[in-house]
ZAGUNU-181552 format. One line per 2 residues: their letters; for each residue x, y, z of C-alpha. Coordinates in nm, 4 decimals. Each point is the difference from the previous one (the first is absolute). Layout:
N
A) X,Y,Z; ...
END
This chain:
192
XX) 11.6894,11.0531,11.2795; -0.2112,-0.1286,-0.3364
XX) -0.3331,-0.0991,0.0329; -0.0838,-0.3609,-0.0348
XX) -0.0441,-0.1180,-0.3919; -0.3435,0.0280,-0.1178
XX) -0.0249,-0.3861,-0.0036; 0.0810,-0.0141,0.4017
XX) -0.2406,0.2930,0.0605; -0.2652,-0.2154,-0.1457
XX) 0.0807,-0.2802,0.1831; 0.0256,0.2046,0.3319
XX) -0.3248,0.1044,-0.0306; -0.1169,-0.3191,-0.1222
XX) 0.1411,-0.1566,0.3208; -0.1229,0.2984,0.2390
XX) -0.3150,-0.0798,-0.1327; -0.0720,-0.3290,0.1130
XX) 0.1690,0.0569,0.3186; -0.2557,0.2987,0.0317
XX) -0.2720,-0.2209,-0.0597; 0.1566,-0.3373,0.2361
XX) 0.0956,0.1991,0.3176; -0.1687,0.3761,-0.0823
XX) 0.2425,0.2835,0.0911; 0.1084,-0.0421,0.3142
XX) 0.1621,-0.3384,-0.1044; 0.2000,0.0712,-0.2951
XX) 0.3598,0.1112,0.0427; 0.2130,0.1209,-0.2225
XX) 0.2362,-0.2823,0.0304; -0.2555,-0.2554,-0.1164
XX) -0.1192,0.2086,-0.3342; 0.4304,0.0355,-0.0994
XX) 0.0558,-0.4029,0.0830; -0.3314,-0.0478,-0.2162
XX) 0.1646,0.1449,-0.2989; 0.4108,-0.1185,0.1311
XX) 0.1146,0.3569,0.0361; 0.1021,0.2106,0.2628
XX) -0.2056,0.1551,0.2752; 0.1721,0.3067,-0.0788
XX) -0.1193,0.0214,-0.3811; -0.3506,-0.0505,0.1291
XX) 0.0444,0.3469,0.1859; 0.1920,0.1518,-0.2923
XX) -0.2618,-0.1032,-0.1641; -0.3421,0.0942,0.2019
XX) 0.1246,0.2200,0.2362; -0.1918,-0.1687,0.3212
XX) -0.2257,-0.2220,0.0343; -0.2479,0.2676,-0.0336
XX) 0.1376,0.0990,-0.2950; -0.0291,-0.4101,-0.1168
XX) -0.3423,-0.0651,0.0424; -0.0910,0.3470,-0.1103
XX) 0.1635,-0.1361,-0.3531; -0.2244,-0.3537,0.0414
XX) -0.2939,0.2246,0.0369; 0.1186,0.2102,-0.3206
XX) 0.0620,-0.2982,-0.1979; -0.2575,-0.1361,0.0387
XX) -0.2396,0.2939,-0.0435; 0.2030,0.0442,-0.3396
XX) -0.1200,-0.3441,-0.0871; -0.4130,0.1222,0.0601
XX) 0.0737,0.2984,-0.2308; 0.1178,-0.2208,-0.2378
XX) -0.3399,-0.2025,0.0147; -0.2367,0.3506,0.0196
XX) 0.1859,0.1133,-0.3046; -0.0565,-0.3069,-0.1844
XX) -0.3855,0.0375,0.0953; -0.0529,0.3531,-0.0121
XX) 0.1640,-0.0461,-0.4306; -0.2866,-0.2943,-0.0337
XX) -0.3157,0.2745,0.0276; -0.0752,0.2899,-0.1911
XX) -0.2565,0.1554,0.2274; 0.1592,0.1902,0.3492
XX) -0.2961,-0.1046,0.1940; 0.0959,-0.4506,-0.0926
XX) 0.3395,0.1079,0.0799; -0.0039,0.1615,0.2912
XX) -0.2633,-0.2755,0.1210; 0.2124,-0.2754,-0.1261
XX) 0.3449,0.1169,0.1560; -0.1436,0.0328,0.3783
XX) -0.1998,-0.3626,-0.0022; 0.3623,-0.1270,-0.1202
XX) 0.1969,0.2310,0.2767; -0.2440,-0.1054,0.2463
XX) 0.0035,-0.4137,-0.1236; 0.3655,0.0197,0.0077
XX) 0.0565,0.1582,0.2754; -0.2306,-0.2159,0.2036
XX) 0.1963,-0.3616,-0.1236; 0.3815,0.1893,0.0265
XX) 0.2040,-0.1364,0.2726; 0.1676,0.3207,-0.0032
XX) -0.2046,0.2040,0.1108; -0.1543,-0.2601,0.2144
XX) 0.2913,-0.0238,0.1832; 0.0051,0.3919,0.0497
XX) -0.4125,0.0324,0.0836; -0.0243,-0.2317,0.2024
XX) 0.3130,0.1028,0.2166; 0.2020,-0.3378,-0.0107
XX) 0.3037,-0.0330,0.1794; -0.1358,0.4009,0.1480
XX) -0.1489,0.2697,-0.1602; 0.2897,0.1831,-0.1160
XX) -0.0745,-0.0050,-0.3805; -0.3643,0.1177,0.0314
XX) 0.1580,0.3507,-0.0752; 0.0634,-0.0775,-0.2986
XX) -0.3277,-0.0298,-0.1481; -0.1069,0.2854,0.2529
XX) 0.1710,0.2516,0.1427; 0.3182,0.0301,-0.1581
XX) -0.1417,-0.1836,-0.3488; 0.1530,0.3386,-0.1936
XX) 0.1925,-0.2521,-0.2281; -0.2576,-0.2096,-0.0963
XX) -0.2947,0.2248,-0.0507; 0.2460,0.2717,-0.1706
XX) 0.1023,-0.2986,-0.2126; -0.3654,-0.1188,-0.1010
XX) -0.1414,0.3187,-0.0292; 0.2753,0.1260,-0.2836
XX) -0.0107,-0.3101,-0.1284; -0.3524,-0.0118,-0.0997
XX) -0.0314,0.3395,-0.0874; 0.2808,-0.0413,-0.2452
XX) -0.1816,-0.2455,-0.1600; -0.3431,0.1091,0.0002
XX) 0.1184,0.2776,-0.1828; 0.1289,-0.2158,-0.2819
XX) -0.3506,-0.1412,-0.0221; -0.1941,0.2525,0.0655
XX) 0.1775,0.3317,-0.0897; -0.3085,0.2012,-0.0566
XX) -0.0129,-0.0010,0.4141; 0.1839,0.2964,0.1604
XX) 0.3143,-0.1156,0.1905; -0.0698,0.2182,0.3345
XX) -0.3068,-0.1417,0.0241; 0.0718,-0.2905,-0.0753
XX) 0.2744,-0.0495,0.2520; -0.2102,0.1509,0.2899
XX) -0.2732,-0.2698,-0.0705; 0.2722,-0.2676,-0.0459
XX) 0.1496,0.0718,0.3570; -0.3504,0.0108,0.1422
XX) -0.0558,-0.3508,-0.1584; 0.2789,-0.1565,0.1003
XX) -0.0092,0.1246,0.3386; -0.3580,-0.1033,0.0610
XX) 0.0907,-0.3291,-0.1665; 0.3253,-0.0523,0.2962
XX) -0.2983,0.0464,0.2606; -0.2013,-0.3125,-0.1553
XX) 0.2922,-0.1694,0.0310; 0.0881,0.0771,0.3253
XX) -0.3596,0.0015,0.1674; -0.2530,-0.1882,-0.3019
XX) -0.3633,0.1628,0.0920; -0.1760,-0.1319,-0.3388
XX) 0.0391,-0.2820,-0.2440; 0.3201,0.0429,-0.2475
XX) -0.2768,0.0709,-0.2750; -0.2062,0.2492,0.1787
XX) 0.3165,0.2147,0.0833; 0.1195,-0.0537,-0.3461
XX) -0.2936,0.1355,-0.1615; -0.0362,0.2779,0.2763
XX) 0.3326,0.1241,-0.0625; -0.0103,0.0067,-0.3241
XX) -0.3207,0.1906,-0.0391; 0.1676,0.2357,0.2067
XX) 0.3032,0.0510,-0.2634; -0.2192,0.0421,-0.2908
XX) -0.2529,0.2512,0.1821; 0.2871,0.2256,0.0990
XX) 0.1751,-0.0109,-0.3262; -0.3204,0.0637,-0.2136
XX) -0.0681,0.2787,0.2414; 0.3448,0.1404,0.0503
XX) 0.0781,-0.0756,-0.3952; -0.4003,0.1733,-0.0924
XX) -0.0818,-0.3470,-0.1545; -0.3259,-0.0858,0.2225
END
């Protein structure tokens, strides 16, 4: 079997999507996302796998989409510390107002997505962290990649767990986590 054309993928997820967000999990069928887009139920599963494997790929996309924004940010500043700062308030922000991930912390329709900005959130927070390491090391090459990387993963984690459970204000975690970046990598790097 071929997969579905890159054009119906899109528009599968599209239409996963905002049955994600109407009825949460529990609600959407597979059925309903392939007579969204006029195809078969059968290329939605050639496609996705399961409906796991579906909303896992909403959750993807749309997590592509953020990195898009944090690498548009993180380019705008020359300093690490503005960066860092700047790229959590907007993860934070945007997470808050994305019916997304509403729809999976908040558990509508069930709570079967929560994994996947916890437990099994591999994909995502593999995805992020390579992703902004890649880049910070375009803009700020002087910083040593191991290092770099550990912090990154730190960052991002500790960033998920805002999301997930918000303690502080989006601008006291933002600067909190990113003094914590540039302490580690001036000590780690022997800058501070």
């Amino acid at each position: 079997m071929t997969a579905a054309r890159p054009s119906h993928r899109e528009a599968l997820l599209d239409a996963a999507a905002e049955l994600l967000v109407q009825r949460g999990y529990r609600g959407v069928r597979m059925r309903d996302v392939a007579a969204a887009v006029g195809v078969s139920r059968q290329t939605v599963y050639n496609e996705f796998g399961d409906k796991w494997g579906l909303a896992q790929a909403v959750v993807l996309r749309d997590n592509d989409r953020y990195l898009e924004g944090i690498n548009r940010l993180l380019s705008e500043h020359d300093d690490l510390h503005t960066a860092v700062e700047a790229a959590v308030l907007f993860t934070l922000e945007t997470s808050a107002d994305d019916p997304i991930k509403k729809a999976v912390l908040t558990g509508a329709g069930g709570d079967e997505l929560l994994p996947l900005l916890t437990t099994k959130a591999e994909p995502v927070l593999f995805t992020a962290s390579a992703r902004i390491v890649e880049h910070a090391m375009r803009q700020w090459p002087q910083v040593e990649r191991v290092e770099l990387a550990t912090i990154a993963d730190a960052a991002v984690r500790l960033t998920m767990s805002h999301i997930v459970l918000p303690s502080e204000p989006p601008e006291r975690v933002a600067r909190f986590i990113a003094d914590m970046v540039t302490r580690y990598l001036g000590t780690a790097t022997g800058r501070g």
